[in-house]
C-alpha positions in Angstrom: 0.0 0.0 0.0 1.0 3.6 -0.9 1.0 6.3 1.7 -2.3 7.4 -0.3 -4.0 4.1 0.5 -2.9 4.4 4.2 -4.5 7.9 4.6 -7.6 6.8 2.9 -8.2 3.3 5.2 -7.4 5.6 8.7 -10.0 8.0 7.2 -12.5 5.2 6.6 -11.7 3.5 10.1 -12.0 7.2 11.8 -15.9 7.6 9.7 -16.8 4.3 10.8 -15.9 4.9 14.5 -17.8 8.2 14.2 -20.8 6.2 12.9 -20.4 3.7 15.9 -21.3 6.2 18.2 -18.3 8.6 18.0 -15.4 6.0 19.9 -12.8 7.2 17.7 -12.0 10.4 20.1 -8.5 10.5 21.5 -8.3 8.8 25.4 -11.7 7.0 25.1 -12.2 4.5 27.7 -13.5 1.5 26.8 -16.5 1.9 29.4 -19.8 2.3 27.5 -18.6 -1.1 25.6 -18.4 -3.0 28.5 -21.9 -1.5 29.8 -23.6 -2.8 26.8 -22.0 -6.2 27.4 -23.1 -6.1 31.2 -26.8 -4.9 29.9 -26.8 -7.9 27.1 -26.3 -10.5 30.0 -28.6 -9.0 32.4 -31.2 -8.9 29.8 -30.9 -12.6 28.9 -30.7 -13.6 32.2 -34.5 -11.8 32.0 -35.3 -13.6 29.1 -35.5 -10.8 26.8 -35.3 -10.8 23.3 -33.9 -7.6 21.1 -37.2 -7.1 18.7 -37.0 -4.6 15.9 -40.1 -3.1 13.9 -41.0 -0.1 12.2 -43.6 1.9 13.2 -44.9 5.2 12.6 -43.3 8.6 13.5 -46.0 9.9 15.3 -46.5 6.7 17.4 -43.2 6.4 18.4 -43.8 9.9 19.6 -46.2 9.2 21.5 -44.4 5.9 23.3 -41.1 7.7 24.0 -43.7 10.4 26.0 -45.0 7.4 27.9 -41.6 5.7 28.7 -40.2 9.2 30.3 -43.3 8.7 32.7 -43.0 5.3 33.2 -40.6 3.9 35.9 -39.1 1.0 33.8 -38.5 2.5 30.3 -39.5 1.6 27.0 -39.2 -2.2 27.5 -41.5 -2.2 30.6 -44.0 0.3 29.0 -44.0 -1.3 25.9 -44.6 -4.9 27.9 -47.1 -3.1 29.2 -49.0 -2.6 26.3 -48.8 -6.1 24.9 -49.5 -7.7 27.9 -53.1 -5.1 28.4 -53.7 -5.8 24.3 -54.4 -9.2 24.7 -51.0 -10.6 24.5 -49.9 -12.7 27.4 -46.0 -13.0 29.1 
């Protein structure tokens, strides 16, 4: 590789560490990646399952307004919901 090539693959590891939730700053710890870990394994120890969907703008609106109220965030409010639609746990 030329010194060209070099350049061009930090720039493209520096943009992909921005994307990745901005890492790529000079003395970052390593913290925040280690929480998610800790999260992952509390949340399978739950039994929880990540489950993505797309809904509209205006009801996801309208469900981040209710998780600020409610005491367990989004994944207890949105339980919540399922469970008092019909859907069992």
């Amino acid at each position: 590789m030329n010194k060209f090539q070099l350049e061009q693959n930090k720039a493209f590891k520096l943009a992909n560490d921005l994307k990745q939730g901005g890492r790529a700053r000079v003395g970052a710890d390593d913290a925040p990646k280690a929480d998610r870990r800790e999260q992952r394994k509390l949340d399978q120890a739950k039994g929880l399952v990540p489950f993505a969907c797309k809904l509209d703008e205006k009801l996801v609106k309208q469900l981040k307004e209710r998780a600020e109220t409610h005491e367990g965030g989004m994944t207890e409010a949105l339980a919540e919901l399922l469970v008092a639609a019909g859907l069992s746990r």
